[in-house]
C-alpha positions in Angstrom: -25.7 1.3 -32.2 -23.8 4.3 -31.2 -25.8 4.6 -28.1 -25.1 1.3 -26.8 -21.3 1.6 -27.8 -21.2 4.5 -25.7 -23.0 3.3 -22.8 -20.8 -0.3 -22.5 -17.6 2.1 -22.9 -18.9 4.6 -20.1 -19.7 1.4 -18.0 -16.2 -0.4 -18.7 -14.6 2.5 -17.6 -16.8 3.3 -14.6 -16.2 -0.3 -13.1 -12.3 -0.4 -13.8 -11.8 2.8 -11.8 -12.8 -0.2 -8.9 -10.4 -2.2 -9.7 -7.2 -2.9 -6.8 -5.0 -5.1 -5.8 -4.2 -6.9 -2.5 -1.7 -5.4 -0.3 0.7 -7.6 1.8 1.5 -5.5 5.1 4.3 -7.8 6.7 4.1 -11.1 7.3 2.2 -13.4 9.8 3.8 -14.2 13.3 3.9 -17.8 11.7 5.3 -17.9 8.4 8.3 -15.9 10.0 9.3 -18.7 12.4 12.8 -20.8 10.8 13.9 -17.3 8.8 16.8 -15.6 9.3 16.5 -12.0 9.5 18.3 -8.9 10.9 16.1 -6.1 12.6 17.5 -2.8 11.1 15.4 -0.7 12.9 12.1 1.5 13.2 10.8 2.6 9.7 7.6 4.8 8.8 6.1 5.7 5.3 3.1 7.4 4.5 1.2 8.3 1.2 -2.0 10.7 0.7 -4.8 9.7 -1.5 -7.9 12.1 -2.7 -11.3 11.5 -3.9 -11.8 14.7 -6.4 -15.8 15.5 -6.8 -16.0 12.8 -4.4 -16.0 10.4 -8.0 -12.8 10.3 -9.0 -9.9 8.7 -7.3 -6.2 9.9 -7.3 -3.8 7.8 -5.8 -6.8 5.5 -4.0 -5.5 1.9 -4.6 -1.5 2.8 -4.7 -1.5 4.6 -1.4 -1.4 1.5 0.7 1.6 -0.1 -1.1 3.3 3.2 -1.4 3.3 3.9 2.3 4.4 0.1 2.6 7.9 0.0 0.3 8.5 3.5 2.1 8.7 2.4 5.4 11.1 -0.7 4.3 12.7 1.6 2.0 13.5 4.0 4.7 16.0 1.8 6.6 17.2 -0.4 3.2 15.6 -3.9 4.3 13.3 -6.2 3.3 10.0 -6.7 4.9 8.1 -4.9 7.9 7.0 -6.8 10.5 5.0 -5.6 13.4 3.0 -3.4 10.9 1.2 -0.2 12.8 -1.3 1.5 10.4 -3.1 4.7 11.1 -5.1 6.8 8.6 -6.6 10.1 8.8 -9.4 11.9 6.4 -9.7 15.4 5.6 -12.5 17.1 3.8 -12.5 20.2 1.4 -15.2 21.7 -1.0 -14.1 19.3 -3.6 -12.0 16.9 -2.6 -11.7 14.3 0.3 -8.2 12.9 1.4 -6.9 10.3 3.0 -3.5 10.0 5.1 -2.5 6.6 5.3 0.5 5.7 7.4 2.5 2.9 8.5 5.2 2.3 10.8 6.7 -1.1 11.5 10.5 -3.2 12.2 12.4 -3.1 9.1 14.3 -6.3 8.8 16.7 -7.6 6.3 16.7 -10.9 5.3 19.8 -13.2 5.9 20.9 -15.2 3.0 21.8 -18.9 4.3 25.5 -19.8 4.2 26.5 -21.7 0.4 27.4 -25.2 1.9 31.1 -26.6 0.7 
């Protein structure tokens, strides 16, 4: 009984370390059209992730979203449209990384007017 305990614990915790979420990087040409926004100017962000032992992941599914809010953070808006994404990989004895980096148009979003 032990045995099998073990082994659905090992597995549970072998197929979480799987587990990410989507990651929104701007919005489509088409779902912009009709909103008001303000282009602040040129942002970039960038975030490193590493595969240690080439098993265990550090920083693998946050990366993304980190270099994301970054870049929007780095000029106070919004959103990025226009997303650029580049990443680079480096290898060591035992680790591998991953550079991931955006750059994009920060915009701010422009409340409507309250009607009187």
């Amino acid at each position: 009984m032990k045995r099998i305990i073990a082994s659905l614990l090992l597995t549970s915790a072998l197929l979480a370390g799987c587990v990410s979420v989507p990651v929104n990087m701007g919005a489509p040409p088409n779902q912009l059209e009709g909103k008001d926004y303000t282009v602040v100017g040129e942002g970039e962000g960038s975030s490193v992730g590493i595969m240690l032992f080439n098993f265990i992941p550090i920083n693998q599914n946050d990366r993304f979203q980190k270099a994301y809010d970054e870049a929007v953070q780095s000029k106070g808006g919004d959103r990025l449209i226009n997303p650029v994404i580049e990443e680079r990989w480096f290898w060591a004895y035992l680790l591998n990384g991953y550079i991931f980096k955006v750059k994009g148009t920060v915009v701010k979003n422009v409340k409507p007017a309250a009607a009187n």
